[in-house]
PAGU-879811 format. One line per field, with one value per atom (N, C-alpha, C): residue number from 1; x, y, z; atom name. Coordinates in steps of 0.1 Angstrom, whole numbers, plus 5000, padded with zeros to 4 digits. Layout:
BEGIN
rovo	[NUM ...] $
xx	[X ...] $
yy	[Y ...] $
zz	[Z ...] $
papa	[CA ...] $
***
This chain:
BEGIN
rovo	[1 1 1 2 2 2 3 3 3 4 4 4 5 5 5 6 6 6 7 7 7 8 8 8 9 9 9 10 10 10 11 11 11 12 12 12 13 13 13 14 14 14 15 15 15 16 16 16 17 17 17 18 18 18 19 19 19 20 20 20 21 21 21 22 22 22 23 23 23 24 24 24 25 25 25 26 26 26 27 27 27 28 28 28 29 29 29 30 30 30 31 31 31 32 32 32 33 33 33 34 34 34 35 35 35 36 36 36 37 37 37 38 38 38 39 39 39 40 40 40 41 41 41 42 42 42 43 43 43 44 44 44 45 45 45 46 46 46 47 47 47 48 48 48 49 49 49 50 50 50 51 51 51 52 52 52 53 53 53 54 54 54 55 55 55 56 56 56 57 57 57 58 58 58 59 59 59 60 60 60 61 61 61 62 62 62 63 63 63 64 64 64 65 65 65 66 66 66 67 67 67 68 68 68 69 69 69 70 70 70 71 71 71 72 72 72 73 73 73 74 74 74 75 75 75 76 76 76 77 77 77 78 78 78 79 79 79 80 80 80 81 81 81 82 82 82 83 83 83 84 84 84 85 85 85 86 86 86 87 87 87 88 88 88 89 89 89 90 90 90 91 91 91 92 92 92 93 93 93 94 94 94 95 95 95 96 96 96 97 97 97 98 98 98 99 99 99 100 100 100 101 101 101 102 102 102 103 103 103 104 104 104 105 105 105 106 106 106 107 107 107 108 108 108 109 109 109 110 110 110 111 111 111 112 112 112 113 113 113 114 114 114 115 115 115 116 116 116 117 117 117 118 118 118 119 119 119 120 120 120 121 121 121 122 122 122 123 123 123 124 124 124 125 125 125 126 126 126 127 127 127 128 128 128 129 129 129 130 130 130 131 131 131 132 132 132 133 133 133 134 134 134 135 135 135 136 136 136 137 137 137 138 138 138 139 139 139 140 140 140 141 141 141 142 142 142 143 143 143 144 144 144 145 145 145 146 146 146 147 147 147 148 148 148 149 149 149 150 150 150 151 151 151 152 152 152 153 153 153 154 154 154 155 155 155 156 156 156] $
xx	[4983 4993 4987 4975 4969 4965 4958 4952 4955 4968 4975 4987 4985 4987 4981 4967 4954 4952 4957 4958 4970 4981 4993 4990 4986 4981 4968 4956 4950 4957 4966 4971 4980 4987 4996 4988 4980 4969 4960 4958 4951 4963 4976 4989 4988 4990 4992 4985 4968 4961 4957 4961 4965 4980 4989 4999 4997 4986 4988 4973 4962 4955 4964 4955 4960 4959 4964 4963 4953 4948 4932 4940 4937 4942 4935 4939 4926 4927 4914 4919 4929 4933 4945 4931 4940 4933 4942 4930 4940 4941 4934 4935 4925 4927 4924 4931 4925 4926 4930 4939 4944 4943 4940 4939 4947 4956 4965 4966 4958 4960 4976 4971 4989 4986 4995 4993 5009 5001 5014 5015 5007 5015 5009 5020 5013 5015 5000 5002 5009 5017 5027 5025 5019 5016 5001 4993 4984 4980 4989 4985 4983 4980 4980 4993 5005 5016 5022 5021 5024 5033 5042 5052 5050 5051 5051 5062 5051 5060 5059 5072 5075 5072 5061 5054 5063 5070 5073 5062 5062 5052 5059 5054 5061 5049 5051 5045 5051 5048 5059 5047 5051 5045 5049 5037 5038 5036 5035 5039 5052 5055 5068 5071 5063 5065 5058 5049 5041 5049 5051 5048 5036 5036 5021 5026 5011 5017 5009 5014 5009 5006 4994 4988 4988 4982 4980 4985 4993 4990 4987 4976 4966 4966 4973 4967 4949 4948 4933 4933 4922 4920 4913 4909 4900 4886 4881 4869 4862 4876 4879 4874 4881 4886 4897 4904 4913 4923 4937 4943 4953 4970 4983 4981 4988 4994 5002 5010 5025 5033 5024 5033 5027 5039 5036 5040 5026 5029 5024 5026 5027 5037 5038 5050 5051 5056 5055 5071 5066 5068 5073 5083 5092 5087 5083 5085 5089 5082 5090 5093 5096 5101 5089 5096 5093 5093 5083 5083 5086 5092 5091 5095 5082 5077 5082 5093 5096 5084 5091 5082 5082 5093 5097 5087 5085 5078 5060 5055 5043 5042 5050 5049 5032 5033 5017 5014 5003 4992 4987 4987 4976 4965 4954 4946 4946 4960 4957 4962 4952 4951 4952 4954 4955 4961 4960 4968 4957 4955 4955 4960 4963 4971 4962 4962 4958 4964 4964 4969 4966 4973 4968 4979 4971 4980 4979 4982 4981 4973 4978 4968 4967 4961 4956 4970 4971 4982 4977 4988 4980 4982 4972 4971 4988 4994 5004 5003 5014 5014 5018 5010 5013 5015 5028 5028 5032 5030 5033 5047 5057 5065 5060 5062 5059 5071 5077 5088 5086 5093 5095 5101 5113 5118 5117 5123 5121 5127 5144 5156 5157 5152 5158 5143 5132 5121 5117 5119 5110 5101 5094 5082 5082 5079 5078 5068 5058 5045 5049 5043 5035 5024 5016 5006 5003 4991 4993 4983 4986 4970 4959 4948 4939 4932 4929 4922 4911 4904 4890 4882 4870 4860 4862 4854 4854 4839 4840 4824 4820 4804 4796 4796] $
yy	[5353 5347 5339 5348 5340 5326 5328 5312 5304 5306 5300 5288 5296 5290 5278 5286 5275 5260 5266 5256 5246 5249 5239 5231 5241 5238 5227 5224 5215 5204 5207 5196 5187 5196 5184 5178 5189 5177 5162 5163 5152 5145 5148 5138 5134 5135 5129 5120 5121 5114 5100 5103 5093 5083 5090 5082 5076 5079 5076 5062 5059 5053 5039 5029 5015 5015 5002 4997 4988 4985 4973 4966 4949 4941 4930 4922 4912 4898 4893 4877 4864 4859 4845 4840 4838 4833 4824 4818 4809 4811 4825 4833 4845 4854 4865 4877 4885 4903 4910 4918 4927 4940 4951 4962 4975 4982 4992 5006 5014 5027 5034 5032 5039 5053 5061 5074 5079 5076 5078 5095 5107 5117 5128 5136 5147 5162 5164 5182 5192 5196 5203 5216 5225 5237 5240 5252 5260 5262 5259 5262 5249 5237 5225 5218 5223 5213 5201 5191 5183 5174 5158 5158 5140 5131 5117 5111 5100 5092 5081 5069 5060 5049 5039 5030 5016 5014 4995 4994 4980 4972 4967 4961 4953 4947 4934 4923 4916 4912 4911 4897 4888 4875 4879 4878 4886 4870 4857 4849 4843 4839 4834 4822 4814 4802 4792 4800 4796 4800 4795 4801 4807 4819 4821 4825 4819 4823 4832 4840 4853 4845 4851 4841 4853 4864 4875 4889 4902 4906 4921 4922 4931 4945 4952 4967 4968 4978 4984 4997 5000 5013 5025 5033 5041 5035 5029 5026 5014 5007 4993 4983 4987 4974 4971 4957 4949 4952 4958 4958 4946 4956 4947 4934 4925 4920 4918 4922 4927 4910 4902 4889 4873 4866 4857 4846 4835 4827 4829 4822 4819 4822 4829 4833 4830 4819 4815 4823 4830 4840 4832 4830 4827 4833 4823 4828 4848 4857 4867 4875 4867 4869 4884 4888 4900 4900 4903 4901 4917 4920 4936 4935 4944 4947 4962 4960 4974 4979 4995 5003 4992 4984 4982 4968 4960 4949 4954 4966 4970 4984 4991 5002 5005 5022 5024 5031 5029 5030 5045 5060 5070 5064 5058 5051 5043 5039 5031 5038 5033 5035 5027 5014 5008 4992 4987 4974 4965 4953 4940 4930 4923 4913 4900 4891 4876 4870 4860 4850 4841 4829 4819 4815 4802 4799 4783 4768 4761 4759 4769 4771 4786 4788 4804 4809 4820 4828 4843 4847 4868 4869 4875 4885 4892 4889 4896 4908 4920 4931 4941 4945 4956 4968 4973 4984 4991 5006 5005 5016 5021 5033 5044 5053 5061 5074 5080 5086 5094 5107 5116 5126 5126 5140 5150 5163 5171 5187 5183 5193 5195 5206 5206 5199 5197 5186 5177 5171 5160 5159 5143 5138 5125 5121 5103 5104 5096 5088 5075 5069 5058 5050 5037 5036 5018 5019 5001 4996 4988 4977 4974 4970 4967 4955 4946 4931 4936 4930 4931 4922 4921 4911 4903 4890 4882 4884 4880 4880 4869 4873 4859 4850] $
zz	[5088 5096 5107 5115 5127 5119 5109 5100 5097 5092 5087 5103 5115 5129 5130 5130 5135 5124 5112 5100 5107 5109 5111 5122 5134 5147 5143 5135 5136 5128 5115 5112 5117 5128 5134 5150 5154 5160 5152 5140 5133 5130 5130 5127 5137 5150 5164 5165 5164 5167 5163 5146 5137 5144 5148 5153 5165 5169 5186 5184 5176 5170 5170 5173 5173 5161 5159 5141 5146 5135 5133 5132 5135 5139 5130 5119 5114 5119 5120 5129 5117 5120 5116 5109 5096 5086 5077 5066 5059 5042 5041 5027 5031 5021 5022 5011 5006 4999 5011 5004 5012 4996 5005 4994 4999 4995 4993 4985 4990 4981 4972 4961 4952 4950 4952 4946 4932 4922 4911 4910 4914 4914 4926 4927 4942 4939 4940 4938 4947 4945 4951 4952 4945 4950 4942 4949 4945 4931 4921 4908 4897 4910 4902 4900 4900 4895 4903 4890 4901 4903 4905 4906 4906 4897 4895 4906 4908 4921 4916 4919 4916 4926 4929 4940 4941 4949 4957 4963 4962 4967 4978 4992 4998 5006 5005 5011 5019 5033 5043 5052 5051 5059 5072 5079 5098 5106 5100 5105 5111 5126 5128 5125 5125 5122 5107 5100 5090 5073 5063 5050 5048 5039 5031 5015 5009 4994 4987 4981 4971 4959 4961 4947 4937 4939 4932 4936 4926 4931 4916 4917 4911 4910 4902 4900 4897 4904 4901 4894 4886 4881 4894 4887 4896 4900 4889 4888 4894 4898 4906 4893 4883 4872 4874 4874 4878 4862 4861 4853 4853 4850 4850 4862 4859 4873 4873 4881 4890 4894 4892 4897 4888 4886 4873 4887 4888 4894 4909 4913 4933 4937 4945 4953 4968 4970 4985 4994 5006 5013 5026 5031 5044 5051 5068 5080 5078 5083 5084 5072 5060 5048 5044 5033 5027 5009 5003 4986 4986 4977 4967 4957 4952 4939 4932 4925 4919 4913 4909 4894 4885 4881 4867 4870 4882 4882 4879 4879 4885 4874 4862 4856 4859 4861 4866 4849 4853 4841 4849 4842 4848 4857 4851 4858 4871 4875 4887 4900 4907 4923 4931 4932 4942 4941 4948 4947 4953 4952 4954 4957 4969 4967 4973 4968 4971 4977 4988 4994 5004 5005 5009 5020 5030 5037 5038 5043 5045 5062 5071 5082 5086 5095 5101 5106 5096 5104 5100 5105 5105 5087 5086 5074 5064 5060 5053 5055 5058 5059 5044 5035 5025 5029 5022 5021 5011 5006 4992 4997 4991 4993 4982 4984 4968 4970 4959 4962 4947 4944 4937 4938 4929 4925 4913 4915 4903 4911 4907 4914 4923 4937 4947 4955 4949 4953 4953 4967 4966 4977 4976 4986 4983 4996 5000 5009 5001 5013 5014 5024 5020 5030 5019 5026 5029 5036 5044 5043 5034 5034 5042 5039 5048 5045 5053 5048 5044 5030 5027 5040 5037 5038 5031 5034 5024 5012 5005 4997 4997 5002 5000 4986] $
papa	[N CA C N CA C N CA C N CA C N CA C N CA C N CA C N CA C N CA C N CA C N CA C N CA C N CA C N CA C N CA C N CA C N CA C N CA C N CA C N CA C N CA C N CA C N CA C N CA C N CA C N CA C N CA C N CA C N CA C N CA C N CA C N CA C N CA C N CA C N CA C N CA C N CA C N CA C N CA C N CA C N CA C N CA C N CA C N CA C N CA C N CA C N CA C N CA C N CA C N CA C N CA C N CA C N CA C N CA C N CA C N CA C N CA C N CA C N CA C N CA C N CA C N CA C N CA C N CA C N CA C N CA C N CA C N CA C N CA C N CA C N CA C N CA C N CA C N CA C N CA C N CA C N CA C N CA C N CA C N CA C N CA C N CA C N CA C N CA C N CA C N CA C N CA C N CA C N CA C N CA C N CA C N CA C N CA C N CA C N CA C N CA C N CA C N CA C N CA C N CA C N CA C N CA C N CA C N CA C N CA C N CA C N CA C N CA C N CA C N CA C N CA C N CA C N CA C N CA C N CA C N CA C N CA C N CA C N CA C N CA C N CA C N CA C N CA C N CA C N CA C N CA C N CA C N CA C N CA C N CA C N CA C N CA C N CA C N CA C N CA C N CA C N CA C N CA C N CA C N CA C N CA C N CA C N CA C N CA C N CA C N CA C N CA C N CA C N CA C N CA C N CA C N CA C N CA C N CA C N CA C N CA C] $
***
């Protein structure tokens, strides 16, 4: 019982500190990767079982005044082999504007973990915001994460 205290007690101290943590910030650019962890299922108790979640995508232009276009956007495996892609064409994205990507636009493959997305701008604006939702039920259970892109580097 005491351990199980100290257990909650350090995890909602590492929740706080995570919430209370700036976000990184990437400088105005005029293309750029952005990369997004997916999680297609969550173990739910001690004995291994576990419980399939269904992933949106959402790509949201943090520009007020600029378009940006989605050039790509890429499932990954584990192994960081590039699978499906989730988007046919360029998808140019409004001031503000927001793309989403169903399950049915993105069906996951066991294998994938993560997202990719490409895009471009005609001048420097902020990076596009990804985020994935991930959601699951199974009768009186469920669970919803979700998670937030991060700009790559560029490669030489």
């Amino acid at each position: 019982m005491y351990t199980s205290r100290i257990a909650l007690a350090a995890a909602l101290g590492s929740l706080l500190l995570l919430c209370l943590a700036a976000p990184a910030t990437a400088q105005n650019s005029r293309q750029g990767v952005i990369y997004a962890p997916i999680y297609h299922e969550a173990i739910i108790d001690h004995r291994g079982r576990h419980l399939d979640l269904a992933a949106t995508v959402y790509v949201r232009n943090l520009s007020r005044k600029h378009p940006v276009t989605i050039e790509a956007v890429t499932m990954m495996d584990g192994k960081g082999k590039a699978g499906l892609q989730c988007l046919q064409g360029n998808k140019q994205l409004a001031p503000l504007a927001t793309l989403r990507l169903l399950p049915t636009d993105c069906p996951p493959n066991k294998g994938e973990f993560s997202v990719l997305v490409r895009w471009s701008a005609p001048q420097p604006v902020p990076p596009p915001l990804v985020e994935v939702l991930m959601m699951g039920t199974a009768g009186q259970q469920g669970i919803s994460l979700s998670t937030r892109g991060v700009p790559l580097e560029p490669e030489p």
